[in-house]
N, C-alpha and C positions, 0 to 999 in steps of 0.2 A: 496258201498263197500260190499263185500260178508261177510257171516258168515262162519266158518271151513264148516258147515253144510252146508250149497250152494254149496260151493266151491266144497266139496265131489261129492255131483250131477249134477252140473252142467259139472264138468272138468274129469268124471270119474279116480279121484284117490281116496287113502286112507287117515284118520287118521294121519296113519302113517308116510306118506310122508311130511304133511305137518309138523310133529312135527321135522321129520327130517333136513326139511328145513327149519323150527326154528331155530335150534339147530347151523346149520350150518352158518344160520345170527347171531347168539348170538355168533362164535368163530372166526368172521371174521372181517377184519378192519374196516367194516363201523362203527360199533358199537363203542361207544366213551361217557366213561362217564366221564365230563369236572369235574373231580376232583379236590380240592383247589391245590395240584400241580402244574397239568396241567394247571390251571385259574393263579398260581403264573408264574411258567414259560413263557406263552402268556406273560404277561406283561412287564417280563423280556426281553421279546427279542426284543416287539416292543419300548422298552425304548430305549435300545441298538442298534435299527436301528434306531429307530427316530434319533441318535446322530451322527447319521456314526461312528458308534464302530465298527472294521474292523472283529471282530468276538469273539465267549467265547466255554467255553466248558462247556457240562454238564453231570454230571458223576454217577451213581447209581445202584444197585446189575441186576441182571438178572431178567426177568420175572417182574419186577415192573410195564413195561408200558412204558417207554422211548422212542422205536419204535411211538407207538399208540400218543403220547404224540408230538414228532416233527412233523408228518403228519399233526396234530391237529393243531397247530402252522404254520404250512407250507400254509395250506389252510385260516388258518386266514389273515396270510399276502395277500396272494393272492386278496381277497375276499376285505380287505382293501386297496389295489393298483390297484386292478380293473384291473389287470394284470397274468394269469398261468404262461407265459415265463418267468417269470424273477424270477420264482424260481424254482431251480433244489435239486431236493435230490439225492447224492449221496451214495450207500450203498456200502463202502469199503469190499472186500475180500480179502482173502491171495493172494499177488501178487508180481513177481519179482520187485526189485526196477530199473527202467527202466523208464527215462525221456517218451519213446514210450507208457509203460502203461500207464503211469500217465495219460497222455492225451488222451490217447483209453479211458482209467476208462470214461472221466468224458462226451468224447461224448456218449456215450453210457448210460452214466446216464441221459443226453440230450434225448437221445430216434435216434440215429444215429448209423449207421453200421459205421464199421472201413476197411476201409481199406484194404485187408491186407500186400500189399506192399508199406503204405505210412510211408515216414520216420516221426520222432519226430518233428521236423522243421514243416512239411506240416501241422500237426496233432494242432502243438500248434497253428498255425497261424485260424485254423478253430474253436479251439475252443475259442481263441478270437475274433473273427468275431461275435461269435453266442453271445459271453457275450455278444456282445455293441450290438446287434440287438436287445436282451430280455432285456438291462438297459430302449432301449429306448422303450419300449413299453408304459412306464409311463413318464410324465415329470418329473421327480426326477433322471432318470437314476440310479438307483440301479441295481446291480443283488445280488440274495441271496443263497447262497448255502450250506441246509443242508448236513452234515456227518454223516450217520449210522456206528458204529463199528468204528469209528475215530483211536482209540487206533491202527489199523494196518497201521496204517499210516508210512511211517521212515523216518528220519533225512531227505533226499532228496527231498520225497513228500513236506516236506515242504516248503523247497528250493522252486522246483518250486512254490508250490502256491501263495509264497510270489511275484515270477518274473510275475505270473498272476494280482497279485494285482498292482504290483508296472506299468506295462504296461496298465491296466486299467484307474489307475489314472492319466496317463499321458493323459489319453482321457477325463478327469472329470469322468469319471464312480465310483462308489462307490459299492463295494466289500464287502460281509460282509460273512464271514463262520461261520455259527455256527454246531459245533460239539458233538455228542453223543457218550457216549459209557459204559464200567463198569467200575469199579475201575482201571483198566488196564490206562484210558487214564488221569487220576489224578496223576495216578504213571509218565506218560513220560511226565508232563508238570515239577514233580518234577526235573523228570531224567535232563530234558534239563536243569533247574536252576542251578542244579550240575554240569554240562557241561557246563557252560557258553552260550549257545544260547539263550541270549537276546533278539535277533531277534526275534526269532519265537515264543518265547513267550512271548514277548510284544506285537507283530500284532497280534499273534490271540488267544493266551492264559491268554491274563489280566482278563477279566470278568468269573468268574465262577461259578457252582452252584450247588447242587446234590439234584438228585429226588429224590420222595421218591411215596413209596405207599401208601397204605390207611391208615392216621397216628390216626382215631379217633373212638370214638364210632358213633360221627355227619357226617363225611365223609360217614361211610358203611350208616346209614341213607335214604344221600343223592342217594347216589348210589342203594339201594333198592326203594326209590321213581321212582327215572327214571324206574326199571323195571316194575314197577306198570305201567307205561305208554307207555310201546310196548306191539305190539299185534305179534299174529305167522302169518306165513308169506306162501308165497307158490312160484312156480316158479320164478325166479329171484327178490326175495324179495318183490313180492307184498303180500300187507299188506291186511290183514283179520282184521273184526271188533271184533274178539273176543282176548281180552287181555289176558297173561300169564295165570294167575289165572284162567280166566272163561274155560278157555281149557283143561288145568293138573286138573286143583283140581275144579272141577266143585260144588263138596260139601264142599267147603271151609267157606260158610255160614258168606260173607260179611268179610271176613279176607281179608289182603293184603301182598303184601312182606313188607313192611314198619314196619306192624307191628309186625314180627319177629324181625327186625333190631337189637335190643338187643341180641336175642339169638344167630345169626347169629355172633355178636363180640364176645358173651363170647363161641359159640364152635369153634372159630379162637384162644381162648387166653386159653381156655384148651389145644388145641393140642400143642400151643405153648411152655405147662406147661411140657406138658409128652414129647415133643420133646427136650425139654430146647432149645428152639432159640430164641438167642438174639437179632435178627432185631425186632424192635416193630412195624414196620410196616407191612401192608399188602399185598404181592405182586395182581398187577391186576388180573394175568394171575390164579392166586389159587381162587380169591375172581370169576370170571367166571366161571373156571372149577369145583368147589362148586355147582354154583348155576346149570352149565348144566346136573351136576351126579345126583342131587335133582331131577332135569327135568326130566329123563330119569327113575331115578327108583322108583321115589316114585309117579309123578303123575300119570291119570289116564291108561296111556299104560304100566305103568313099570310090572317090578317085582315084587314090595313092592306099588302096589299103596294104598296110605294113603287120606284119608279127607286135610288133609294140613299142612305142617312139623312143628316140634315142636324141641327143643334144641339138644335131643337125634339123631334126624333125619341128622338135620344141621350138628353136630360134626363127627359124621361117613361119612359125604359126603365131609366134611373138609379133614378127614382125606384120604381119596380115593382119592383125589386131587394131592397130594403129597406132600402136603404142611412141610417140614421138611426135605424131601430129597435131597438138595441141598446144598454142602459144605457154600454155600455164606449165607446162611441163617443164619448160626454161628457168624457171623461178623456184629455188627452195622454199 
């Protein structure tokens, strides 16, 4: 394994670049810190498939991790069924409500072209084909299908999925959706209670649950330990031996992130103070974007490069963040 310092000579690039393509793996989905969350939801859902629970939803503000969090889940399944096909994540968009979409959506969330003169008929018949092809990939016959942004869902979408489920079952397959989204899709599981649609929220809206972000001082912790344990990176993420620290803050004289972790919660719950926001939790994406404006301007290429940040440092990078700027933030 190189050092930045190899890597420099040997590859003729910069410093620079490599910190660049740090920065870029620290904002990118690979990066995944299994939060209690995260580690509670996994569980939730393999309980939930272990039973043949037909599907739940789960619901919480923007920017928490939700996205990063069902992938995380997604790949677990997988990894535990010894199976990729038999789970598809679908990312819901603004779309007309058209029995034809619905089924374009979901081959395509397959990783299939559409079409473009095949009717609804044709369309729905291929994407049950491909469900019982990926159930059987594993002896269990499952297929599983995440929903990003669920809440754009309507009334119909779900019509069909339930006429997907129920044509499934008639093959023994076992069907299970589970659903993401903000507050939006808590409200339409209401909506539908009030409407009387039983149906579709008893097949796939019984189990529910709401994330959350970083709810502790032991979670941020956690989460500064792991960065204690990646290193920067260079070309397509391969990995150099010199870790965060030994890179940026070269004269950090045996400090770690870890052992900021304190300060790091209380410059999140001062800005909280002067923001007045009332979620107590941490959203992911602030708790990253923190620590990459740290990266960037204080170690040793920045602007402000420092020996190694201190409370003052952390709260002004908090605050840089944007951490407050967001209507949802007002709202537990």
């Amino acid at each position: 394994m190189y050092s930045a310092k190899e890597a420099v000579s040997a590859n003729n690039i910069s410093e620079q670049f490599i910190s660049q393509m740090t920065i870029r793996y620290l904002t990118s989905r690979k990066l995944v810190f299994p939060t209690k969350s995260i580690l509670d939801e996994e569980r939730r859902i393999n309980s939930w498939l272990g039973i043949g629970a037909c599907g739940s939803i789960t619901y919480g503000r923007a920017r928490i991790g939700k996205t990063v969090c069902m992938n995380y889940v997604a790949e677990s399944i997988r990894n535990q069924y010894g199976s990729r096909e038999m789970v598809i994540i679908w990312n819901v968009t603004d779309h007309p409500e058209t029995e034809r979409n619905f089924y374009a959506s979901i081959l395509m969330a397959m990783g299939y072209e559409c079409p473009r003169y095949s009717t609804a008929l044709i369309l729905k018949e291929r994407v049950l084909n491909e469900l019982i092809l990926r159930a059987h990939e594993t002896p269990f016959k499952k297929a599983v299908m995440f929903i990003d942004e669920a809440w754009k869902l309507r009334e119909k979408d779900f019509y069909w999925l339930m006429d997907l489920y129920n044509n499934l079952s008639g093959k023994d397959i076992q069907l299970s959706v589970f659903m993401y989204g903000t507050r939006e899709l808590k409200d339409l599981k209401h909506s539908f209670k009030l409407q009387g649609k039983d149906q579709i929220v008893g097949r796939f809206m019984i189990n529910e649950s709401q994330f959350f972000g970083i709810q502790d001082p032991k979670e941020l912790q956690f989460c500064m330990a792991s960065v204690d344990k990646l290193h920067v990176c260079m070309t397509d993420y391969e990995i150099l031996s010199d870790g965060l620290v030994d890179f940026y803050f070269p004269y950090a004289d045996g400090k770690t992130f870890f052992d900021i972790s304190n300060d790091f919660w209380e410059a999140f719950q001062s800005v909280r103070i002067q923001k007045r926001i009332a979620a107590e939790d941490i959203p992911m994406k602030y708790f990253i974007d923190s620590l990459v404006i740290c990266l960037n301007m204080h170690g040793k290429l920045g602007n402000s490069p420092i020996a190694f940040p201190t409370r003052k440092e952390l709260e002004s990078c908090v605050a840089l963040s944007g951490y407050g700027e967001s209507d949802d933030e007002y709202t537990k």
